[in-house]
CHARMM-style PDB file with segment names, atoms N, HN, CA, C and O in Angstrom:
ATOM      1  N   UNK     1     193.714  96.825  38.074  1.00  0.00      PROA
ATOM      2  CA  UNK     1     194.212  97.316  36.815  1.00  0.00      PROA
ATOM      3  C   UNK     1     194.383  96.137  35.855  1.00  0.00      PROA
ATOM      4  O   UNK     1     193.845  95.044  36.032  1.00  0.00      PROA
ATOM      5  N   UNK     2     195.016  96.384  35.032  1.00  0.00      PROA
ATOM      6  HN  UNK     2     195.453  97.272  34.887  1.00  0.00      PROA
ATOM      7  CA  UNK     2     195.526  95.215  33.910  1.00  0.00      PROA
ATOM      8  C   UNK     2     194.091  94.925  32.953  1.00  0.00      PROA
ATOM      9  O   UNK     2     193.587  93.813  32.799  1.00  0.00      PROA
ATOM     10  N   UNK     3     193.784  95.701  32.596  1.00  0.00      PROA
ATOM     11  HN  UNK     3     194.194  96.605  32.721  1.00  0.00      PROA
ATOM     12  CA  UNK     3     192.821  95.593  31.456  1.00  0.00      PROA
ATOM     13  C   UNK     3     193.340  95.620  30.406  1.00  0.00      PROA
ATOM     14  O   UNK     3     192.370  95.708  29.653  1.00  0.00      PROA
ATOM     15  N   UNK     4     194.316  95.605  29.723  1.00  0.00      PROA
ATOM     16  HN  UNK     4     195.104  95.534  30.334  1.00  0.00      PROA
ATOM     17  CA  UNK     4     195.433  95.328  28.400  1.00  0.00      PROA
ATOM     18  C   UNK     4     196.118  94.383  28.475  1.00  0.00      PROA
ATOM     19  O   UNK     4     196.795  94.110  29.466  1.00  0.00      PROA
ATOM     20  N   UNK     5     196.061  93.727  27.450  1.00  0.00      PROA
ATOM     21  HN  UNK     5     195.511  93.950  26.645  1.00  0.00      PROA
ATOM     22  CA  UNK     5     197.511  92.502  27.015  1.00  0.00      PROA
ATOM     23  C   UNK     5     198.074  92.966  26.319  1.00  0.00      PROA
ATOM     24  O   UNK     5     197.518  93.467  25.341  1.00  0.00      PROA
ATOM     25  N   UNK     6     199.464  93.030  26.479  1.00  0.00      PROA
ATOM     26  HN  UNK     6     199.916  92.624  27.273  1.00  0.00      PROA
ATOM     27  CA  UNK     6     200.550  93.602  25.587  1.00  0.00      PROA
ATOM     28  C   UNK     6     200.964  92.365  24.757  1.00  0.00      PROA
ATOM     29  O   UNK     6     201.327  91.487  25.541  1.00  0.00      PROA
ATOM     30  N   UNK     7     201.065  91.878  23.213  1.00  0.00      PROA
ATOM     31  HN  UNK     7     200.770  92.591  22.577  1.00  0.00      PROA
ATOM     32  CA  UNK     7     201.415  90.705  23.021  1.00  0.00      PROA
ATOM     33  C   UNK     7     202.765  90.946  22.235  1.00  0.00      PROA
ATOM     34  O   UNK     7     202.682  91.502  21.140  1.00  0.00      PROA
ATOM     35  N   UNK     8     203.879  90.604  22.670  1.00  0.00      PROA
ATOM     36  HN  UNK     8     203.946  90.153  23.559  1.00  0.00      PROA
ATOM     37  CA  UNK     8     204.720  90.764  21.715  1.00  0.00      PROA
ATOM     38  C   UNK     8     204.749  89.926  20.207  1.00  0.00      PROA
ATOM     39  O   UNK     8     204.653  88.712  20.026  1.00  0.00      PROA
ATOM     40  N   UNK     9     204.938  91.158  19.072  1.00  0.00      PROA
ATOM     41  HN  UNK     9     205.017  92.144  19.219  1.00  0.00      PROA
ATOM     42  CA  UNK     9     204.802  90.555  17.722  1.00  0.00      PROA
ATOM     43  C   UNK     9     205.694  90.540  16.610  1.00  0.00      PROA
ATOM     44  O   UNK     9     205.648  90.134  15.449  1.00  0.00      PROA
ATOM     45  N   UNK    10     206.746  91.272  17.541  1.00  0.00      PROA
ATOM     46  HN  UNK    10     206.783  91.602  18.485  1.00  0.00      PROA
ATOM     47  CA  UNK    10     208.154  91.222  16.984  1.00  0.00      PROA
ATOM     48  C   UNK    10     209.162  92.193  17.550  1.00  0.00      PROA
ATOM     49  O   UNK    10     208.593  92.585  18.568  1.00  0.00      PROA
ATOM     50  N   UNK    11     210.014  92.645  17.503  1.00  0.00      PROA
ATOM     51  HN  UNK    11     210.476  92.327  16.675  1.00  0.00      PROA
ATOM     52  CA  UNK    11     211.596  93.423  18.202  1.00  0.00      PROA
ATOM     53  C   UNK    11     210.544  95.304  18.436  1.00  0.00      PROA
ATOM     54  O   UNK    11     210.504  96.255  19.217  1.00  0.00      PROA
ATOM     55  N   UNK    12     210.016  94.910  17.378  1.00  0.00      PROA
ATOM     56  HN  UNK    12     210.049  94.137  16.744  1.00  0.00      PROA
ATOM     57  CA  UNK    12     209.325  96.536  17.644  1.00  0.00      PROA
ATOM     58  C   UNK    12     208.516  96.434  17.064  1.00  0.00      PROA
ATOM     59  O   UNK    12     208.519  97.124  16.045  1.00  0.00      PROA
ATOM     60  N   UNK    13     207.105  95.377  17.350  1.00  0.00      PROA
ATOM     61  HN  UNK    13     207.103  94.816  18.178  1.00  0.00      PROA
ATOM     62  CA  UNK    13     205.780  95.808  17.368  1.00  0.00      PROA
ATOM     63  C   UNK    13     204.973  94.771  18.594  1.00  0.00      PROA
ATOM     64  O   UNK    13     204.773  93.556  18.566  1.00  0.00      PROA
ATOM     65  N   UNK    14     204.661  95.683  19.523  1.00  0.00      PROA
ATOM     66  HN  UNK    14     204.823  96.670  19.545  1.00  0.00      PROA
ATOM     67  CA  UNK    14     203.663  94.519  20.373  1.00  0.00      PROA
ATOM     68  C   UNK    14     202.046  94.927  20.355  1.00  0.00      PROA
ATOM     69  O   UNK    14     201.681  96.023  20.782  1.00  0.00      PROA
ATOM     70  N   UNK    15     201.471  94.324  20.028  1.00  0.00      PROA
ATOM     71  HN  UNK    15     201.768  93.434  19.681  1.00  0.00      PROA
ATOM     72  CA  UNK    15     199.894  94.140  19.565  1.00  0.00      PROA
ATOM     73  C   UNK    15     198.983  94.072  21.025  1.00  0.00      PROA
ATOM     74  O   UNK    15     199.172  93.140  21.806  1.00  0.00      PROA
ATOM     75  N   UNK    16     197.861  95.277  21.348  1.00  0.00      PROA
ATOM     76  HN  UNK    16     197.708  96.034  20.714  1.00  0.00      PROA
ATOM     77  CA  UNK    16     197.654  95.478  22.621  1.00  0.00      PROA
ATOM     78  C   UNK    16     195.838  94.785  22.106  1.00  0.00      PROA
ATOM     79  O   UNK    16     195.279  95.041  21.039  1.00  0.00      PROA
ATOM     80  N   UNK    17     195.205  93.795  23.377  1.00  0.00      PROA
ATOM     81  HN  UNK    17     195.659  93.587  24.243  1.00  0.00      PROA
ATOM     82  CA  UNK    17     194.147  93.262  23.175  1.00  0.00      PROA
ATOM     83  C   UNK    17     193.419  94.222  24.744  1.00  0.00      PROA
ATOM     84  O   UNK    17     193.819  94.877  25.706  1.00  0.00      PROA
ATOM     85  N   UNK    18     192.142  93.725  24.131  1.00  0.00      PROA
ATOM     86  HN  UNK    18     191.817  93.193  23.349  1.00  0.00      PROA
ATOM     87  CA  UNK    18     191.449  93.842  25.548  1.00  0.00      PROA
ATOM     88  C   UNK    18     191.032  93.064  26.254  1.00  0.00      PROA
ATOM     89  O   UNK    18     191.064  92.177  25.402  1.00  0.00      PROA
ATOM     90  N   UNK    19     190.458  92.333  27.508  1.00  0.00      PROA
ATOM     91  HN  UNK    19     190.431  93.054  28.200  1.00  0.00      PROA
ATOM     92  CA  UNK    19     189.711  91.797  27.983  1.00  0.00      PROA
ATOM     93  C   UNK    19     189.300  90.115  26.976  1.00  0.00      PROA
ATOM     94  O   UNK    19     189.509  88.902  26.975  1.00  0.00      PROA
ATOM     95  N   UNK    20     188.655  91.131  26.302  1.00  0.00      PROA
ATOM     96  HN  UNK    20     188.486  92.117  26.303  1.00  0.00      PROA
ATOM     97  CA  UNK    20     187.453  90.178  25.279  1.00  0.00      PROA
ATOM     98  C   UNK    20     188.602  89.398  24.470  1.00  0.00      PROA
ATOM     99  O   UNK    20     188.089  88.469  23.848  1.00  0.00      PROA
ATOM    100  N   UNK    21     190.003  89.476  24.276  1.00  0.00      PROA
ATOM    101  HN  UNK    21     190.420  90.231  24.782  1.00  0.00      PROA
ATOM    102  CA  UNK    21     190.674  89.485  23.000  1.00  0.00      PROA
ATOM    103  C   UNK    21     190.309  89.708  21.886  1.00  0.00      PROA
ATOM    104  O   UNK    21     190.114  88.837  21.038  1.00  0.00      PROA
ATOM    105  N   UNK    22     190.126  91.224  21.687  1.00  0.00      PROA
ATOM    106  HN  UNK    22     190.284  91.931  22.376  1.00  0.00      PROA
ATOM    107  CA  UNK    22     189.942  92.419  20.387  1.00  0.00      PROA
ATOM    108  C   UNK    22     190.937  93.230  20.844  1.00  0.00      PROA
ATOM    109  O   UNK    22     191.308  93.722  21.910  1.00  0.00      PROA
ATOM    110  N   UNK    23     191.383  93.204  19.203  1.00  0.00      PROA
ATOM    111  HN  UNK    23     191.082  92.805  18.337  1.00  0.00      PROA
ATOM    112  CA  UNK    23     192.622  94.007  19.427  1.00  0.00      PROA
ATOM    113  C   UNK    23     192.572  95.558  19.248  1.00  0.00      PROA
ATOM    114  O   UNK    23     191.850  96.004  18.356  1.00  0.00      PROA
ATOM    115  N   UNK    24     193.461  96.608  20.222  1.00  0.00      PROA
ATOM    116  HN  UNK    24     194.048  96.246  20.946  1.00  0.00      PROA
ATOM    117  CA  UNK    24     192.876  97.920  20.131  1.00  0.00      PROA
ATOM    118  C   UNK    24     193.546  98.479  19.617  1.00  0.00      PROA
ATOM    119  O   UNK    24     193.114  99.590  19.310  1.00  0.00      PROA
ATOM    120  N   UNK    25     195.021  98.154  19.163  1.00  0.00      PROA
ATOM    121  HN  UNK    25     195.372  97.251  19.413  1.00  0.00      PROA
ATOM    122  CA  UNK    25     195.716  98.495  18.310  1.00  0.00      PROA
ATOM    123  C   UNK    25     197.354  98.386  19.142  1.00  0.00      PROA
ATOM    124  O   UNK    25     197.361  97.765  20.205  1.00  0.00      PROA
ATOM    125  N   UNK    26     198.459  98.884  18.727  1.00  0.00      PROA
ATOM    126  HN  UNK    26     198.453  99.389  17.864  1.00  0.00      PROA
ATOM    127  CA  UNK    26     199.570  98.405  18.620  1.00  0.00      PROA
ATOM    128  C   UNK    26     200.765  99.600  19.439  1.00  0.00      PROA
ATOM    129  O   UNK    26     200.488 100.779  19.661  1.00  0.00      PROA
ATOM    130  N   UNK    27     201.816  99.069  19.711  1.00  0.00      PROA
ATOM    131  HN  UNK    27     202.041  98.112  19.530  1.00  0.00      PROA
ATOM    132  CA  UNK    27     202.791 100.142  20.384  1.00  0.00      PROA
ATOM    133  C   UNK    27     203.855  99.230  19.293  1.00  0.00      PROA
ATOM    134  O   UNK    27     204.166  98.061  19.063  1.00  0.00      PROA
ATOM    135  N   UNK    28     204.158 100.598  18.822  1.00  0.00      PROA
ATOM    136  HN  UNK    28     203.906 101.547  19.008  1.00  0.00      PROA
ATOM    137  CA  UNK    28     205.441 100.520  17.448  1.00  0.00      PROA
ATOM    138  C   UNK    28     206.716 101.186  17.893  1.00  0.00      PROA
ATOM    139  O   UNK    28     206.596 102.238  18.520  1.00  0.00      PROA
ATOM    140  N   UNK    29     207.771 100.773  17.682  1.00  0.00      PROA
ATOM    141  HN  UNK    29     207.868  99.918  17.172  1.00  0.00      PROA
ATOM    142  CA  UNK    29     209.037 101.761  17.817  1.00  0.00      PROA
ATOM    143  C   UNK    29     209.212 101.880  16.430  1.00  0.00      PROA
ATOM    144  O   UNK    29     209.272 100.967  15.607  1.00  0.00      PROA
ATOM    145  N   UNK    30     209.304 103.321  16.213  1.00  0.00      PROA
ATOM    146  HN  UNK    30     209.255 104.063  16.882  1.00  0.00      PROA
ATOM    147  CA  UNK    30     209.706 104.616  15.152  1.00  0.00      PROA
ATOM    148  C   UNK    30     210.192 105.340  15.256  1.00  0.00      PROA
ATOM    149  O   UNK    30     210.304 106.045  16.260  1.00  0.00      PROA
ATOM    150  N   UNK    31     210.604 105.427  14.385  1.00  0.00      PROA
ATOM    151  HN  UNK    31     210.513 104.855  13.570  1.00  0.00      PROA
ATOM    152  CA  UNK    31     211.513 106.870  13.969  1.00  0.00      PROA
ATOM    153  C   UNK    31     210.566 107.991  14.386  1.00  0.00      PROA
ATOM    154  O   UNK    31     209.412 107.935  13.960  1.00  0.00      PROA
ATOM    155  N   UNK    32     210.827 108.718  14.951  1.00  0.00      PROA
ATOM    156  HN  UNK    32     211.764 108.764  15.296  1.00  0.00      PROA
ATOM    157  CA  UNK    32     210.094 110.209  15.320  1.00  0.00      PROA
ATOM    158  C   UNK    32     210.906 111.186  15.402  1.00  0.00      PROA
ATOM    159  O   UNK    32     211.899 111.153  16.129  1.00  0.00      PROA
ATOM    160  N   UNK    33     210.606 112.113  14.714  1.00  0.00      PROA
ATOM    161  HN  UNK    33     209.799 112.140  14.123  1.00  0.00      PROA
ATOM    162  CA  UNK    33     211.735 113.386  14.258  1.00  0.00      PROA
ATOM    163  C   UNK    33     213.046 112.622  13.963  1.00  0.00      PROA
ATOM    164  O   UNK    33     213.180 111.880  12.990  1.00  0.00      PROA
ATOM    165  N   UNK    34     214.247 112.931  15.124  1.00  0.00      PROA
ATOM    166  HN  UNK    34     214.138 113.533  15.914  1.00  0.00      PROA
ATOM    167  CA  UNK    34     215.443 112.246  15.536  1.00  0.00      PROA
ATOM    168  C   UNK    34     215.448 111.152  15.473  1.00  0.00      PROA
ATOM    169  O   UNK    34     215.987 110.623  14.501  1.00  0.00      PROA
ATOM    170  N   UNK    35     214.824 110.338  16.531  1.00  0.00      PROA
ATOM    171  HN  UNK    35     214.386 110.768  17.321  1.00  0.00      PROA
ATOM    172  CA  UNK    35     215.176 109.369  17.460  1.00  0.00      PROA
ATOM    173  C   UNK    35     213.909 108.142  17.095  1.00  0.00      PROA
ATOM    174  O   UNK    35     212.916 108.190  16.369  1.00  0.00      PROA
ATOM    175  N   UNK    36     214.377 107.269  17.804  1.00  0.00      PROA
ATOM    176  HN  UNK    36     215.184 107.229  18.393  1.00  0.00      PROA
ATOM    177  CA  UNK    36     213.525 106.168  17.805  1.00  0.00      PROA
ATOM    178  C   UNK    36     212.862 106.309  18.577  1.00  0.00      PROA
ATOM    179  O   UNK    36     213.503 106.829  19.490  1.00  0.00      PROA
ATOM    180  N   UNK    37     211.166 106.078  19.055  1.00  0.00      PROA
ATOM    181  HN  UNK    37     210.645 105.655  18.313  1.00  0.00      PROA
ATOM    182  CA  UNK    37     210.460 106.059  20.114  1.00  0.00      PROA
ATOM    183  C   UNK    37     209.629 104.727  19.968  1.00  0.00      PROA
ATOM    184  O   UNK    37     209.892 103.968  19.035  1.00  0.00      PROA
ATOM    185  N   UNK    38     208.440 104.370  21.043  1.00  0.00      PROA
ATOM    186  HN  UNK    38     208.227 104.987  21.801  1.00  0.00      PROA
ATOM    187  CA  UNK    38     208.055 104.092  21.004  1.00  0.00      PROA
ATOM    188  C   UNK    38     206.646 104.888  21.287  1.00  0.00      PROA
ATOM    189  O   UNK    38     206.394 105.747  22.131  1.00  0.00      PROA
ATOM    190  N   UNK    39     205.657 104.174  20.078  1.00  0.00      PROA
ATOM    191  HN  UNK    39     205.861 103.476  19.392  1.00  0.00      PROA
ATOM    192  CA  UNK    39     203.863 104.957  19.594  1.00  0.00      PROA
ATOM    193  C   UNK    39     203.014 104.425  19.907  1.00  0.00      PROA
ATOM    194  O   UNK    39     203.087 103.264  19.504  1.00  0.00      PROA
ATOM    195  N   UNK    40     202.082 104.628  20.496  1.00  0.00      PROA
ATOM    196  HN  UNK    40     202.023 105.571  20.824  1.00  0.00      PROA
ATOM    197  CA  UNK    40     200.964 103.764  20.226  1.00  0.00      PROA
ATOM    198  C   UNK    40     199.815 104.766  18.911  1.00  0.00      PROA
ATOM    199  O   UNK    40     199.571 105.934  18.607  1.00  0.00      PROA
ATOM    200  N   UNK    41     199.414 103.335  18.497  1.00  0.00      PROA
ATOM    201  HN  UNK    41     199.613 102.387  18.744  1.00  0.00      PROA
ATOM    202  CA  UNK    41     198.496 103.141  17.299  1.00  0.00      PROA
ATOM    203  C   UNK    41     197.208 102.353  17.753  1.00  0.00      PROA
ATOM    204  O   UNK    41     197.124 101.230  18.250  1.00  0.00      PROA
ATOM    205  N   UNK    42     196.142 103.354  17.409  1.00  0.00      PROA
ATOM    206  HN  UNK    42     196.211 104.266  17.006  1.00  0.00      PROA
ATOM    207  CA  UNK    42     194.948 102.509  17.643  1.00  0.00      PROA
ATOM    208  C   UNK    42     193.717 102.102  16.530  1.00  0.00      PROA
ATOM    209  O   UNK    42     193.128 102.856  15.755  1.00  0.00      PROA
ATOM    210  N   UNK    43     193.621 101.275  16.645  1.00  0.00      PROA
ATOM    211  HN  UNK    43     194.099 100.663  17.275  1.00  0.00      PROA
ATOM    212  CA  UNK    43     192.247 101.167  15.662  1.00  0.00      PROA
ATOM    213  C   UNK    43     191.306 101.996  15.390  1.00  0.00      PROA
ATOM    214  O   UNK    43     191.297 102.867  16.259  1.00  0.00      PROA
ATOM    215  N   UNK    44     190.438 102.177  14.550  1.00  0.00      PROA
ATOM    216  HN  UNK    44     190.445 101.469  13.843  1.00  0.00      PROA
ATOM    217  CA  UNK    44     189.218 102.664  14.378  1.00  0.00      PROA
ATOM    218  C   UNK    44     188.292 102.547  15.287  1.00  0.00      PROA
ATOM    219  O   UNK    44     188.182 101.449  15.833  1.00  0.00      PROA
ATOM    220  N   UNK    45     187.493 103.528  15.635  1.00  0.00      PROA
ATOM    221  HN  UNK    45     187.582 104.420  15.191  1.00  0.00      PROA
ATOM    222  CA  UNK    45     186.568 103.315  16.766  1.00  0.00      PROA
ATOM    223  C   UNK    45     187.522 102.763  17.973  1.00  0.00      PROA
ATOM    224  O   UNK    45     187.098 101.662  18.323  1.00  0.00      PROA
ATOM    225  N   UNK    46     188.018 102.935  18.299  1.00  0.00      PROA
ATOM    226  HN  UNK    46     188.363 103.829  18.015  1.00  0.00      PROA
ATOM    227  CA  UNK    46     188.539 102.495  19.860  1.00  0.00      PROA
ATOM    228  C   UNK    46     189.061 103.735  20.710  1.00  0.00      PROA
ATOM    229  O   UNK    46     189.755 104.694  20.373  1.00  0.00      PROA
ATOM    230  N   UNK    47     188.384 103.320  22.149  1.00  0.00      PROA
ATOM    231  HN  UNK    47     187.821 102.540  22.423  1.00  0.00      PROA
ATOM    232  CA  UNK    47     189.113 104.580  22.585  1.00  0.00      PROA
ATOM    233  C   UNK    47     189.512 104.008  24.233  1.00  0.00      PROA
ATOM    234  O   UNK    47     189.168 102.859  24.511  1.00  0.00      PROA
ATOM    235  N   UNK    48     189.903 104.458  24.803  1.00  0.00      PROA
ATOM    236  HN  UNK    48     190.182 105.391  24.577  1.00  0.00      PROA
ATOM    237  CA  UNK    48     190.423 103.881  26.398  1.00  0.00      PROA
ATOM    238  C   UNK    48     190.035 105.041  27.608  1.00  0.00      PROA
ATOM    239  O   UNK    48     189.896 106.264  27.603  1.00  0.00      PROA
ATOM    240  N   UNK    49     189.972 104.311  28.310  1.00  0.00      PROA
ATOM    241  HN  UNK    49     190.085 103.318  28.315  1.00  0.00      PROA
ATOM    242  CA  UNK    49     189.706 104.883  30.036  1.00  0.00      PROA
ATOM    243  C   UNK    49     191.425 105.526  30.072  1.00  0.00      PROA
ATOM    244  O   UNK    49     192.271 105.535  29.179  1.00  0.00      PROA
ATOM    245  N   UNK    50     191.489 106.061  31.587  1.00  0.00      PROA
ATOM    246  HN  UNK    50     190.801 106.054  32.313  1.00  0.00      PROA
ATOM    247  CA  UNK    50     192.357 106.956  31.612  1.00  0.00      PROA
ATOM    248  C   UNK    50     193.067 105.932  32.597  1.00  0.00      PROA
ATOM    249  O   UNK    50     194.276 106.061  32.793  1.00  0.00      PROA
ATOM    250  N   UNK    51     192.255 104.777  33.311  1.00  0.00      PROA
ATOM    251  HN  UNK    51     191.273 104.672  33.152  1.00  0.00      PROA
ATOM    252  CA  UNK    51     193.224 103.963  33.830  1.00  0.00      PROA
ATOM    253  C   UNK    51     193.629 103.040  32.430  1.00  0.00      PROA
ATOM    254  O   UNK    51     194.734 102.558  32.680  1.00  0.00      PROA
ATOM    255  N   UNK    52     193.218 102.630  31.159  1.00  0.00      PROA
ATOM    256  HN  UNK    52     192.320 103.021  30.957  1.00  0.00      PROA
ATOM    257  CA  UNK    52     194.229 101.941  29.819  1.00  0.00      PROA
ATOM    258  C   UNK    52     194.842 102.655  29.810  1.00  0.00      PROA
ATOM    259  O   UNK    52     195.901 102.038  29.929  1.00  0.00      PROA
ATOM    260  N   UNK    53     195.171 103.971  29.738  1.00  0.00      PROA
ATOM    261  HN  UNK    53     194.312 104.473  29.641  1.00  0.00      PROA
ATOM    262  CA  UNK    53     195.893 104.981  29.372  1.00  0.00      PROA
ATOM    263  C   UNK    53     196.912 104.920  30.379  1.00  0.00      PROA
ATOM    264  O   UNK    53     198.009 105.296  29.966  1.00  0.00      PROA
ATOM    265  N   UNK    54     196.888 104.692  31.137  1.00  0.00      PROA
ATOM    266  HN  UNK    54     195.997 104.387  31.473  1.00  0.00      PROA
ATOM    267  CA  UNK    54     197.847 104.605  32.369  1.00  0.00      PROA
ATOM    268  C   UNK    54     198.602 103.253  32.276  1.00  0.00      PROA
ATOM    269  O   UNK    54     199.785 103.044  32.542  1.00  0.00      PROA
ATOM    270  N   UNK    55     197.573 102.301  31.801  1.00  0.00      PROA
ATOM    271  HN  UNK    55     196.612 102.471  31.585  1.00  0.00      PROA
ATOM    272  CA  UNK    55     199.028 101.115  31.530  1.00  0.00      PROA
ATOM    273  C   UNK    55     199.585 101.402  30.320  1.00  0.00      PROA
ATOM    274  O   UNK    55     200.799 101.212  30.405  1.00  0.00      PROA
ATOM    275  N   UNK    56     199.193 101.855  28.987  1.00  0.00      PROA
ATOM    276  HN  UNK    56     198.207 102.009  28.918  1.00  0.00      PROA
ATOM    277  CA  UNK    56     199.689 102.479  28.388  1.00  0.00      PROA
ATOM    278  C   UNK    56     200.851 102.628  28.418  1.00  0.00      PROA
ATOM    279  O   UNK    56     201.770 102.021  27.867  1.00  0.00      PROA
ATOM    280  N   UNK    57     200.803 103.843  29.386  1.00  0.00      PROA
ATOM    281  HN  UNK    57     200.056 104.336  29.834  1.00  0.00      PROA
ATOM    282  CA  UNK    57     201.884 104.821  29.276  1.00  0.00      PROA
ATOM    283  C   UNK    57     203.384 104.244  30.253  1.00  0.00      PROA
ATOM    284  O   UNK    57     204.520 104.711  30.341  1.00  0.00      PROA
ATOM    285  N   UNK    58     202.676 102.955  30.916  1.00  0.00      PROA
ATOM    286  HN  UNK    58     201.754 102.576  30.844  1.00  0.00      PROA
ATOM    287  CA  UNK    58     203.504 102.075  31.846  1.00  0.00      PROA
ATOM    288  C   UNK    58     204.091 101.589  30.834  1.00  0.00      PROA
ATOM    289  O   UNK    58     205.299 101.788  30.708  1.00  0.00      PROA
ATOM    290  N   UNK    59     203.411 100.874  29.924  1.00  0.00      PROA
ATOM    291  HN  UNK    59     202.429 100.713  30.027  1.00  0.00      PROA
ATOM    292  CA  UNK    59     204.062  99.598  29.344  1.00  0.00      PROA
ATOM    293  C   UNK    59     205.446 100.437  28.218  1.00  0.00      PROA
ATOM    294  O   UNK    59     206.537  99.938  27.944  1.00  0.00      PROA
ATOM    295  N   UNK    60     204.988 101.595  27.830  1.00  0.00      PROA
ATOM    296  HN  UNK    60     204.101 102.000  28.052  1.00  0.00      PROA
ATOM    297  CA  UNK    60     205.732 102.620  27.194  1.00  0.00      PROA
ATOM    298  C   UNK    60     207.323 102.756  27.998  1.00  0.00      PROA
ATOM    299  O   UNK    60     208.480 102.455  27.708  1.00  0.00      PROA
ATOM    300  N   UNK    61     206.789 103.233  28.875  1.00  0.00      PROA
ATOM    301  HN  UNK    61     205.848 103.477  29.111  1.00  0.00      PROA
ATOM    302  CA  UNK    61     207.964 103.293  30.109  1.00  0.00      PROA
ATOM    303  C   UNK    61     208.925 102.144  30.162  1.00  0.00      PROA
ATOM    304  O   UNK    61     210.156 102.139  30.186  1.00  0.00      PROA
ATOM    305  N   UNK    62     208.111 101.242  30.173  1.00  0.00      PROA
ATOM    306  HN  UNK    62     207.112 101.246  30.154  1.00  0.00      PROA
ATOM    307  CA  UNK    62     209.370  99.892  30.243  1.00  0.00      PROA
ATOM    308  C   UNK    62     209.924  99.600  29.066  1.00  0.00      PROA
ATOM    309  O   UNK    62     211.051  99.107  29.017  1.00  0.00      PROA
ATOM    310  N   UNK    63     209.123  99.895  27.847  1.00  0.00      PROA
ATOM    311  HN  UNK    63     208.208 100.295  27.887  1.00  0.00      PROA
ATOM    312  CA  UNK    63     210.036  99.465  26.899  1.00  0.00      PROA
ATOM    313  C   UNK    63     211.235 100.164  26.363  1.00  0.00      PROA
ATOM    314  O   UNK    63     212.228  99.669  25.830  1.00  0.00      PROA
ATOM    315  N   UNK    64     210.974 101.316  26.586  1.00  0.00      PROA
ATOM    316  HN  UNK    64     210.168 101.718  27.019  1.00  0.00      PROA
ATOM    317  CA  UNK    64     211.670 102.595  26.663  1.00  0.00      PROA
ATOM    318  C   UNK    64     212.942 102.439  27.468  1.00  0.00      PROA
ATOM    319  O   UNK    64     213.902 103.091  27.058  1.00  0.00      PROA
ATOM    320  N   UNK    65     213.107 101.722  28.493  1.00  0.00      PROA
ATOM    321  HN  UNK    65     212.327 101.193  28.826  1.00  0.00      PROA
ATOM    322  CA  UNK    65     213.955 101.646  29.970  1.00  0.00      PROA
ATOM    323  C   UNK    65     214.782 100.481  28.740  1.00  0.00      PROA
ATOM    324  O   UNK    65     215.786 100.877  28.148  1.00  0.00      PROA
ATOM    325  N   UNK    66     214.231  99.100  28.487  1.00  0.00      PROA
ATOM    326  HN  UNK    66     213.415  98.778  28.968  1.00  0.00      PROA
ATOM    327  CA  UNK    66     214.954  97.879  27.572  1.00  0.00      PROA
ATOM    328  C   UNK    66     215.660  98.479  26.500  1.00  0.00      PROA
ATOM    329  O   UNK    66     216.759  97.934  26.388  1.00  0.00      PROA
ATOM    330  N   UNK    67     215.394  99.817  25.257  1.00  0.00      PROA
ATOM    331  HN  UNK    67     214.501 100.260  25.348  1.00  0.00      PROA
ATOM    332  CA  UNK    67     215.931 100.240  24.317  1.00  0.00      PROA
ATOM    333  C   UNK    67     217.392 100.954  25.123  1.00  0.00      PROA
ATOM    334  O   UNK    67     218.371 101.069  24.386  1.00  0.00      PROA
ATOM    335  N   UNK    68     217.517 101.321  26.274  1.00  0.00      PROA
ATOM    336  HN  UNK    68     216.722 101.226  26.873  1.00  0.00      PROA
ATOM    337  CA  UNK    68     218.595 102.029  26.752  1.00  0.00      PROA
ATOM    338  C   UNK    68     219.805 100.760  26.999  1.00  0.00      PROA
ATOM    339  OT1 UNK    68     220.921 101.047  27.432  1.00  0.00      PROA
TER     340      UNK     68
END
């Protein structure tokens, strides 16, 4: 696994690369409806396997666990 770099780019934006270092776009904490979450945002033309999607949704998880 580990085909993503998560780079942190500030308190609530970390900038996700690939492999190559190209960036595929970003996991933001926002406001959503209520609450604050954390999003991912992707670039144009980019799309991910279902194992990116799975660290994804890991790296989501942990940051999620640090906001508590």
């Amino acid at each position: 696994m580990n085909y993503l770099k998560f780079i942190k780019y500030s308190n609530k934006l970390y900038n996700i690369y690939n492999k190559k270092e190209i960036i595929l776009g970003s996991l933001e904490f926002l406001k959503v409806g209520r609450y604050n979450s954390w999003v991912l945002s992707l670039k144009n033309d980019c799309y991910l396997s279902a194992s990116c999607i799975d660290e994804v949704r890991a790296k989501i998880r942990e940051l999620n666990r640090e906001e508590r």
